[in-house]
MINU-588442 format. One line per 4 residues: their letters; for each residue x, y, z of C-alpha. Coordinates in steps of 0.02 Angstrom, whole numbers, plus 50000, padded with zeros to 5 digits. Layout:
% residues N
a) X Y Z ~ ...
% end
This chain:
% residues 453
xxxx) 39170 43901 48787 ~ 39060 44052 48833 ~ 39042 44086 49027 ~ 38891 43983 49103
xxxx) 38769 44138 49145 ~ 38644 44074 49257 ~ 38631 44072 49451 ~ 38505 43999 49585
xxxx) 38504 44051 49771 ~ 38474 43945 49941 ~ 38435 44020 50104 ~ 38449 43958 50272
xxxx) 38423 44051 50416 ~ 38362 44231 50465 ~ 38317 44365 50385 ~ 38479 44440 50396
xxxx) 38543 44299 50282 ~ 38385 44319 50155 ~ 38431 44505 50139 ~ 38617 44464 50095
xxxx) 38567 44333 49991 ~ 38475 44452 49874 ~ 38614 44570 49899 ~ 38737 44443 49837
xxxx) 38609 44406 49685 ~ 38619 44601 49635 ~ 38804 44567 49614 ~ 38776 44434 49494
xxxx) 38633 44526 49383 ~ 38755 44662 49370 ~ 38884 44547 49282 ~ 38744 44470 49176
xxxx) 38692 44329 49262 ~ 38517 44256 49248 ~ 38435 44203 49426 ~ 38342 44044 49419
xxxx) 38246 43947 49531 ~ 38319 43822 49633 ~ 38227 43675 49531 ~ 38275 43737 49335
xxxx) 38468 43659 49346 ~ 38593 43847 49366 ~ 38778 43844 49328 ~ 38789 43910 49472
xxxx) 38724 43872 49650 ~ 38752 43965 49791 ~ 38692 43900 49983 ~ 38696 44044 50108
xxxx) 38714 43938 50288 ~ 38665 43972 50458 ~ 38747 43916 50616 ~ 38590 43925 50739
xxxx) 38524 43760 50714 ~ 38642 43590 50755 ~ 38601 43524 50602 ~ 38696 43649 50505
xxxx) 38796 43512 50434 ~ 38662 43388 50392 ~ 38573 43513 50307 ~ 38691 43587 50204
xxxx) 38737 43405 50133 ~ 38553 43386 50082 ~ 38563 43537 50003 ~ 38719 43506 49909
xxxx) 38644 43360 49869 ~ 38480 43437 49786 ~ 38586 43567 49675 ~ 38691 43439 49588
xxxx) 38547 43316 49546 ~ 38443 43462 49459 ~ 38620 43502 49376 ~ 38767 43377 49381
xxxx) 38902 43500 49309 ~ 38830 43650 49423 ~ 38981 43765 49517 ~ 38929 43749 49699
xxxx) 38959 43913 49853 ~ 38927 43902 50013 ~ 38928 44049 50103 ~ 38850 44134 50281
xxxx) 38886 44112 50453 ~ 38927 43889 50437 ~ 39054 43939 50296 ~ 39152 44060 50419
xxxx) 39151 43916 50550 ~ 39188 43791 50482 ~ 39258 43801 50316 ~ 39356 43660 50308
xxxx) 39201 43547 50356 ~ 39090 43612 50230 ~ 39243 43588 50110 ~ 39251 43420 50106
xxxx) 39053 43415 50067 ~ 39065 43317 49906 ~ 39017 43429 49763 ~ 39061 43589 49853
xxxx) 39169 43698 49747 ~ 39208 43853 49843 ~ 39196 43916 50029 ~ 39199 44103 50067
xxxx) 39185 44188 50260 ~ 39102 44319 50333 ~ 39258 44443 50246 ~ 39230 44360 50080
xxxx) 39060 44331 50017 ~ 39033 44501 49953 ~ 39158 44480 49820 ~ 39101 44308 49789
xxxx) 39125 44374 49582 ~ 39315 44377 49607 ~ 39339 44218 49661 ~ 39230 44132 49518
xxxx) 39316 44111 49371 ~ 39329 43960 49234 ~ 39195 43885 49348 ~ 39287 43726 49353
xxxx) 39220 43555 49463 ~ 39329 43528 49589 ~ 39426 43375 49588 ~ 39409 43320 49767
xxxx) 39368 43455 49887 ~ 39330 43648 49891 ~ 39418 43795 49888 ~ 39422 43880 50053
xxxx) 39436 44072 50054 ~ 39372 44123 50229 ~ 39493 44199 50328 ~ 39503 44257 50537
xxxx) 39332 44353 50578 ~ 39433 44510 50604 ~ 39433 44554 50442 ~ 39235 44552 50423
xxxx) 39259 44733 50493 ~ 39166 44826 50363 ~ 38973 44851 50357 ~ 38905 44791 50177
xxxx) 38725 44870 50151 ~ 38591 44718 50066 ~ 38387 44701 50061 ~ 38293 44568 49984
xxxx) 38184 44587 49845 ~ 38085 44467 49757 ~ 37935 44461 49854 ~ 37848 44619 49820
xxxx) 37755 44636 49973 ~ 37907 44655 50114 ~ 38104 44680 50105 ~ 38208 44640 50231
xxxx) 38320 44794 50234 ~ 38494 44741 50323 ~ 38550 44903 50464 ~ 38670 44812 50573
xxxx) 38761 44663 50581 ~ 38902 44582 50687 ~ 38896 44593 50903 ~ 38975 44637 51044
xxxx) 38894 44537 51161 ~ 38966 44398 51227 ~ 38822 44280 51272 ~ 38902 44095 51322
xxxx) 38802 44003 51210 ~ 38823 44110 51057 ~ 38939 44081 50893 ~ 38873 44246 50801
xxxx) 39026 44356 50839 ~ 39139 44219 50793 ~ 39027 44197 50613 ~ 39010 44384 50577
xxxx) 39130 44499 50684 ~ 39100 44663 50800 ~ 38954 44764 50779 ~ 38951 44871 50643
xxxx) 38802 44964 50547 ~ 38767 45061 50393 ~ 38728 45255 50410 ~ 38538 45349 50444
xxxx) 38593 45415 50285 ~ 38611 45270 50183 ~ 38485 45149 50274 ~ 38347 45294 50210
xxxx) 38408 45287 50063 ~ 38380 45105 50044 ~ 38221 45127 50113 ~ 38175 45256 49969
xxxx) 38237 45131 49835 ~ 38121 44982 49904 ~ 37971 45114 49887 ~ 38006 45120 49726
xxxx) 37999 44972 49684 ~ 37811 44953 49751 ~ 37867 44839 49910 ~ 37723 44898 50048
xxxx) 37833 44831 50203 ~ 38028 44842 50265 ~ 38064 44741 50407 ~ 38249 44812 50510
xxxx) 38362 44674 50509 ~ 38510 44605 50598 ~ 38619 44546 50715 ~ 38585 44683 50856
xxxx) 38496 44800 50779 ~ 38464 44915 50949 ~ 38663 44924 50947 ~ 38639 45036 50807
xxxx) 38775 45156 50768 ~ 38929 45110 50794 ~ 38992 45162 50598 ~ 39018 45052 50460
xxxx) 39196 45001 50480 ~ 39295 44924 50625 ~ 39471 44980 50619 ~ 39616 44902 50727
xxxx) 39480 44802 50831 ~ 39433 44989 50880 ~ 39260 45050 50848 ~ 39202 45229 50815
xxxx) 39094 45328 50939 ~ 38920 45294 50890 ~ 38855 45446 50765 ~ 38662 45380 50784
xxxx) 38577 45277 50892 ~ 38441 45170 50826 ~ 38289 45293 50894 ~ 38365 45418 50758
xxxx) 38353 45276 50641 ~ 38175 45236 50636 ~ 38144 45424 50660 ~ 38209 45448 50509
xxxx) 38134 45314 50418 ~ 37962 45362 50482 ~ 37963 45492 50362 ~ 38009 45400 50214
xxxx) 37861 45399 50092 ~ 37784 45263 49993 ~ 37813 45135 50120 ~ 37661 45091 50240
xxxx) 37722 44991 50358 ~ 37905 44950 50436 ~ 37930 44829 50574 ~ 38093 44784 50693
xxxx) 38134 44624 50695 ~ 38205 44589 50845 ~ 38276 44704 50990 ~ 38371 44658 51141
xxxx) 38277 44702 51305 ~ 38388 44808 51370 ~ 38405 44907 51228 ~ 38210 44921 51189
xxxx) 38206 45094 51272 ~ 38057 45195 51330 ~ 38100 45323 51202 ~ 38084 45160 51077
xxxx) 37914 45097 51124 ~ 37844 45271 51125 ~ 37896 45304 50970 ~ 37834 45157 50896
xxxx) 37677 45190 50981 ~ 37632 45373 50905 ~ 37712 45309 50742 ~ 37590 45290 50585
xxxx) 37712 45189 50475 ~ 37814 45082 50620 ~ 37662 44927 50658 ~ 37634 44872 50829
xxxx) 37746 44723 50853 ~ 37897 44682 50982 ~ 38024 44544 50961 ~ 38117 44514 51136
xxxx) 38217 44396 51157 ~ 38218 44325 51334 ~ 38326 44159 51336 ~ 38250 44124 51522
xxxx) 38151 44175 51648 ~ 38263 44126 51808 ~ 38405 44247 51854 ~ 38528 44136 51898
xxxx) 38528 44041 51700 ~ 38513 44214 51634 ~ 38678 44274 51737 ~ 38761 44103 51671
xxxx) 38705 44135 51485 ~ 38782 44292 51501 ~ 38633 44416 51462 ~ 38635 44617 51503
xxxx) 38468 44605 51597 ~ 38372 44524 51752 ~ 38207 44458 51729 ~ 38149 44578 51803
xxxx) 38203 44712 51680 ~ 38096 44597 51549 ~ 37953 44613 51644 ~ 37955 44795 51637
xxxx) 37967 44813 51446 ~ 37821 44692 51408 ~ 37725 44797 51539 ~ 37787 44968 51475
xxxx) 37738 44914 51265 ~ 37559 44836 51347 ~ 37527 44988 51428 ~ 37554 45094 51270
xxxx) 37503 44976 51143 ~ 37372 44850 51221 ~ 37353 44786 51054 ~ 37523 44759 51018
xxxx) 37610 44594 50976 ~ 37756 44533 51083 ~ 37870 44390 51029 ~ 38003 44301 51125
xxxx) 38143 44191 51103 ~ 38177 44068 51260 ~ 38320 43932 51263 ~ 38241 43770 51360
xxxx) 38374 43652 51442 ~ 38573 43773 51457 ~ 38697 43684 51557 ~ 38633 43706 51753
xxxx) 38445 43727 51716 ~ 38368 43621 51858 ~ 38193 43585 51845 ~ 38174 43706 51983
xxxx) 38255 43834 51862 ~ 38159 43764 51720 ~ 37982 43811 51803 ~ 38020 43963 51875
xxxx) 38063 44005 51686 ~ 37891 43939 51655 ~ 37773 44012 51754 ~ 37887 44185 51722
xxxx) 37828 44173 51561 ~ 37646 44096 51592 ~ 37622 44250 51705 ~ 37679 44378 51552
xxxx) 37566 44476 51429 ~ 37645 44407 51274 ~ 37603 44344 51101 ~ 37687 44195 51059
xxxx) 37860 44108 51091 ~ 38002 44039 50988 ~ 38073 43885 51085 ~ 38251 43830 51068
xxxx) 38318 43686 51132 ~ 38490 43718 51183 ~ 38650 43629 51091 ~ 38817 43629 51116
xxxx) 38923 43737 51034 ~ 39126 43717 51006 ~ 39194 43880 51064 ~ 39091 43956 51170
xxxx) 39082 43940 51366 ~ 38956 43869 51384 ~ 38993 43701 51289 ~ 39114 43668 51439
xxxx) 38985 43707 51564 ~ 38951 43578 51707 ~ 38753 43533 51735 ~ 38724 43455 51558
xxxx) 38529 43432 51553 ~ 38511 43265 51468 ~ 38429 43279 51295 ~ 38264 43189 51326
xxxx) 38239 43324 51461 ~ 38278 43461 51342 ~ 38139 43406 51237 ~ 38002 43370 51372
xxxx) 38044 43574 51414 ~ 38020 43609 51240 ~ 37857 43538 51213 ~ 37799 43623 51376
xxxx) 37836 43791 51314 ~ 37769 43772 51128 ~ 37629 43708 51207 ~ 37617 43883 51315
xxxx) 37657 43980 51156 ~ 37513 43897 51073 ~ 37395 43953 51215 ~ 37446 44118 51219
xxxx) 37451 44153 51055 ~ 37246 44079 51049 ~ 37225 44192 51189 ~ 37296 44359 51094
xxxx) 37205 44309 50923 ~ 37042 44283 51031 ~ 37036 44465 51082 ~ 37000 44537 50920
xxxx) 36848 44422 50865 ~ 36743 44538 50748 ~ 36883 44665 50741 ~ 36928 44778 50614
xxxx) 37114 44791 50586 ~ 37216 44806 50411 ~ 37295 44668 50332 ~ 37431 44672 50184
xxxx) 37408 44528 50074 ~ 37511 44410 49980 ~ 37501 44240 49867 ~ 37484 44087 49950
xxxx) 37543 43930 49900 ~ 37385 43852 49875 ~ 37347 43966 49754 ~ 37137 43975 49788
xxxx) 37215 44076 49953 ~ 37280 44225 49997 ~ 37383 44271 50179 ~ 37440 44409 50274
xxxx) 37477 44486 50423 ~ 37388 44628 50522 ~ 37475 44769 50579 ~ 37471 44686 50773
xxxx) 37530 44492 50682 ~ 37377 44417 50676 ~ 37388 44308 50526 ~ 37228 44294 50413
xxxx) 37182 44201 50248 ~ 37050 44231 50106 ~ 36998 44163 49925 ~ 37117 44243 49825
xxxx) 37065 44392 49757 ~ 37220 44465 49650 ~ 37194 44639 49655 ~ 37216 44655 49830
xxxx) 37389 44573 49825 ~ 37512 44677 49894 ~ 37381 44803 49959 ~ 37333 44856 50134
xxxx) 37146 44796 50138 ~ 37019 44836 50286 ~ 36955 44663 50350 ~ 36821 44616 50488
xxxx) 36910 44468 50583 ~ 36768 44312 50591 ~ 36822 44159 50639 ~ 37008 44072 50700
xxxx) 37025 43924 50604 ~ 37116 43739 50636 ~ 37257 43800 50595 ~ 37283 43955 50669
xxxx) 37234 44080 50550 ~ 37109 44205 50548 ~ 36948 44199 50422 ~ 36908 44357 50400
xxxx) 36795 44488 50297 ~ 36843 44606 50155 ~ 36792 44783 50206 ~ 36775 44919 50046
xxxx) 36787 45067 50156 ~ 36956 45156 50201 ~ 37089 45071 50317 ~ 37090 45256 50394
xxxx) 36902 45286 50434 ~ 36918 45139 50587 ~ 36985 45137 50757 ~ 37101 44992 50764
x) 37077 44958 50946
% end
């Protein structure tokens, strides 16, 4: 019987995983493959997991689930940072074939062979994190407008409520040389934006293999990384994805704001505002320290957006704690926020943790805090009423529409117009609808003949 020659990817996660995913799809083109959608019934399936949510399990089921009714006979993977975890676990999924870790998914070809159902459970081929100690290079491509170009992955940090280093190893990243590289490739291929990706991407440069558990003295730090990168031509914009407070340097922030090509955008994560969780979480920084980056990027870049991650009920958190947390972040110049409501985790620290905030509680803290990020985003959009900034812009799903992003985040939508897909348009922003969006005007004079702020 000739070899089935048809694939279809599903992603879960970050954009660290959507960037390996396509990676992992490059692998199987090479060999002849087909990608398909999810919908058309492959031979082959593969679900690349995440381990951030606690419904990793529940959602990997589903998605099990949805392969094998578009194709009965279909040869399910999972891979990604679940599979590394717990590989047994997904293994018993019904209708899960094969399991690879962190060390494994990259040669996900060698372990497929006559493509045969299992009988009762999956294969397992993940083995101790350790030996994810080499850095594989991956962007995604697919949507022509941005690539998530992968630059670091694995940490060092040992934050109590985090299973990353257990799902993907040390820190490890790929070379200025090679990153630029990649960078020149995606140009070519007519993609307009790259956004940085990884685990902790300002721990750039710590060489691209771990040997003996020992690292290499960093070559590059991330600063010579997007100075590099600034000068690559063909792409107009490139944006970080996330950065670590303490390692969003002055150097960084001036950089980004002289650069023409890196877009005004910051995404910090800040977990909480009270010292005394932050100590217990295990984070390099004191509020404080937070508070003096968001000034330091608002004072060079008033029009910049800043994101920020916050954790809402970690073992201890008081409502004391909880408020001080609030109002921290009430009082601070940002954008918008991405709430988390904390869950256990088995193996980390903080799972043993005393103080367990009861879950109803979790949530009540939750929907304060989305309620605050709604605000302040409102509050950011509403500055630039009648604004002109640029906007790169892609399909939509209703497909009357078209999206995009400024420069600054500000997300707009207009009746599709598809010459202007995938271009950097000039637009007069009107009106901030229901939803969120911006309505905005179509400019035909040059991006460059404005001032943006």
């Amino acid at each position: 019987m000739a070899t089935p020659r048809t694939v279809a990817f599903y992603t879960l996660g970050c954009k660290l995983n959507y960037s390996e995913t396509s990676a992992i799809g490059r692998l199987f083109e090479q060999k002849g493959y087909s990608a398909v959608s999810f919908e058309e019934g492959a031979n082959i399936y593969v679900i690349n997991t995440c381990s951030v949510t606690d419904f990793a399990d529940k959602k990997c089921r589903q998605i099990v689930r949805r392969a094998l009714k578009y194709s009965p006979d279909a040869f399910v993977v999972v891979v990604g940072c679940y599979a590394q975890l717990k590989p047994q676990e997904i293994a018993d999924i019904p209708g899960v074939d094969l399991v690879l870790g962190a060390a494994e998914k990259f040669k996900i070809l060698d372990y497929i062979d006559d493509l045969s159902k299992a009988p009762a459970k999956g294969m397992v081929e993940a083995g101790a994190i350790q030996e994810a100690n080499t850095f594989t290079n991956a962007f995604s491509f697919g949507d022509r407008t941005r690539s998530f170009l992968k630059v670091q992955d694995g940490c060092d940090y040992k934050c109590s409520f985090c299973t990353i280093p257990l799902a993907r190893g040390k820190s490890r990243s790929d070379t200025v040389e090679s990153v630029v590289a990649n960078a020149q490739k995606i140009a070519e291929m007519g993609v307009q934006e790259i956004v940085l990706t990884g685990v902790n991407i300002g721990d750039f440069g710590n060489g691209t293999e771990v040997i003996e558990g020992i690292k290499p003295k960093k070559d590059a730090m991330f600063i010579d990384l997007i100075q590099e990168l600034d000068k690559v031509e063909g792409i107009e914009r490139f944006r970080i994805s996330s950065i670590e407070p303490n390692l969003c340097t002055e150097e960084i922030i001036d950089f980004v704001a002289r650069s023409d090509r890196f877009v005004p955008h910051f995404h910090m994560p800040l977990q909480s505002g009270n010292n005394k969780q932050l100590k217990a979480m295990r984070r390099r920084y004191k509020r404080e320290l937070y508070a003096e980056r968001v000034a330091a990027i608002r004072h060079r870049m008033p029009h910049c957006a800043i994101g920020v991650d916050v954790i809402v009920g970690f073992p201890g958190e008081t409502e004391e704690d909880f408020l001080e947390t609030y109002h921290f972040i009430k009082d601070l110049d940002i954008t918008y926020l991405h709430v988390f409501t904390y869950s256990e985790r088995p193996n980390t620290p903080a799972a043993e943790m005393e103080g367990v905030v009861p879950m109803n509680v979790r949530k009540e803290r939750n929907e304060m805090l989305r309620i605050l990020s709604e605000k302040k985003k409102r509050q950011f959009y509403s500055q630039f009423l009648g604004r002109r900034r640029d906007v790169l812009f892609e399909v939509h799903k209703d497909k009357s529409l078209m999206t995009g992003f400024t420069d600054n985040y500000l997300k707009v939508e207009a009746p599709l117009d598809p010459d202007l897909i995938n271009k950097i348009s000039t637009v007069q922003l009107m009106n901030i609808k229901d939803n969120g969006n911006y309505e905005v005007i179509i400019m035909d004079i040059p991006k460059e003949v404005f001032d943006y702020v």
